[in-house]
N, C-alpha and C positions, 0 to 999 in steps of 0.2 A: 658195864665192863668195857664196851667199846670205847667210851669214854676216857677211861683210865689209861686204855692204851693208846690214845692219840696224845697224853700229856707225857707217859713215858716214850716215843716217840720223838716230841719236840723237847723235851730234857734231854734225851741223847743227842740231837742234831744241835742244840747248842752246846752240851759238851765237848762235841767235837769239833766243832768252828771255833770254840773258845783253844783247845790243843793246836789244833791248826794255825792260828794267828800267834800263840804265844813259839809255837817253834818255828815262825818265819821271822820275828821278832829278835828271837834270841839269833837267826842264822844271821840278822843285816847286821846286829849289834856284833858279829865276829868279823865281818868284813868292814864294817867301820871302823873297830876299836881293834881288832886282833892282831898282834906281830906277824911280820909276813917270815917265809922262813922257804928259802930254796933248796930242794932235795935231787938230787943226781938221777939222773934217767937211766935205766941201763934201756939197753935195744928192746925193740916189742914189732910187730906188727902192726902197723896204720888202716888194717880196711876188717872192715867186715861185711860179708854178704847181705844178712839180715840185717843189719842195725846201718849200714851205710856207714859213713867215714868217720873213725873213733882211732884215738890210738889209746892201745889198752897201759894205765902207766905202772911200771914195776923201777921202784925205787933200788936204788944200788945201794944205801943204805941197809935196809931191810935182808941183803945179803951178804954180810957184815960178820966177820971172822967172829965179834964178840956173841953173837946170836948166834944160842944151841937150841934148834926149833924143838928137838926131842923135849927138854925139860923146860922150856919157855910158858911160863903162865898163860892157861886161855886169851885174860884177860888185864890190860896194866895198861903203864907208861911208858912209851919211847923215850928217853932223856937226850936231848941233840945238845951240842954247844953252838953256837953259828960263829963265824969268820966276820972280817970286815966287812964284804958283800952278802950277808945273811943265808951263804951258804950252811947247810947246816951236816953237822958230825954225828952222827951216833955215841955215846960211850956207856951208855947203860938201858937196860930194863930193868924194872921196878913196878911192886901191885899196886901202891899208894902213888899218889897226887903228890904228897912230898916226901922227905926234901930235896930241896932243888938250892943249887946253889949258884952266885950268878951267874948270866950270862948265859944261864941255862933252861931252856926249855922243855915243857913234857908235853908229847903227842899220845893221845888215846891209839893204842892196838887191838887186833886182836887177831887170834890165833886160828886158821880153820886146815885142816889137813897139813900140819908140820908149815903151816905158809904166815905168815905175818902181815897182816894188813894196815894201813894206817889212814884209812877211811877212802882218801879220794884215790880210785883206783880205775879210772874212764876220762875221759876227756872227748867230746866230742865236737867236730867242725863240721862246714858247709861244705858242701859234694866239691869236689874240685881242688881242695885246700892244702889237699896234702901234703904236696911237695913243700908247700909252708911251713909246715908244723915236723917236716923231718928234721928240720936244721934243732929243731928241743935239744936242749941238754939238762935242763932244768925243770921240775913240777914248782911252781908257786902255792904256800899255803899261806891260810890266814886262820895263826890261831890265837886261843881265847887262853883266858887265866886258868879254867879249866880240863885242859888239853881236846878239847874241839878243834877241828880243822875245819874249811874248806876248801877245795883249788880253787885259786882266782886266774889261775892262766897256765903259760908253758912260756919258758925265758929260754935267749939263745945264751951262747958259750960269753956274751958280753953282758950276760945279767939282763938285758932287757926285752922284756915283755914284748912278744910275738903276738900282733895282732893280723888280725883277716883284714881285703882290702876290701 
């Protein structure tokens, strides 16, 4: 018997190292290959006691005269259009992946207390950095064919990427 459960054991521990590598895999292939797509910042809070210097990010988007949180699906697509600088627009929610038509992008949502989420919702920096990172006006995402995101940064009001020094 003890047996059996040292092999059930390492079949799980390779299971799970096999998960693990494929969804670190699938996260570079989104920041490698993914459209980037910049989302409007509204104002938040830069600090938190316990977690240290974070700005928590709440898109302006997301609070969007066409979004009725009451009847908004748990779970869908955000449909954005972007601009010339990859600004992106909201103009629909949808449960399905498609259709999309050009020019157009879909971000995975989801819904928790009438609130609308679109994955990256944290950003955090080096103790000190703040005053850096107020001048944001922009969330940067990098998504995939299948409405994946990541945030790959925070962009000022000129489109570019706000780095630490």
């Amino acid at each position: 018997m003890k047996k059996y459960s040292r092999i059930l054991i390492i079949v799980n521990l390779i299971l799970l190292l096999g998960y693990f590598n494929w969804s670190v895999y699938h996260k570079e292939q989104t920041l490698n290959n993914g459209q980037l797509i910049l989302l409007q910042l509204a104002p938040v809070d830069p600090r938190s006691l316990m977690q240290g210097d974070y700005m928590r990010l709440n898109y302006k988007e997301v609070s969007s005269d066409l979004i009725d949180r009451q009847t908004a699906a748990p779970r869908g697509y955000a449909i954005l259009q972007t601009d010339s600088n990859q600004v992106g627009r909201l103009i629909r929610l949808q449960s399905a992946l498609t259709p999309l038509n050009s020019n157009e992008i879909a971000i995975k949502y989801k819904t928790v207390n009438y609130r609308i989420f679109l994955g990256a919702e944290s950003f955090f920096f080096q103790e000190g950095q703040d005053t850096l990172y107020q001048q944001a006006v922009y969330g940067g995402l990098k998504v995939d064919h299948e409405g994946q995101s990541l945030l790959v940064g925070l962009y000022d009001e000129d489109f570019r990427q706000i780095q630490s020094e």
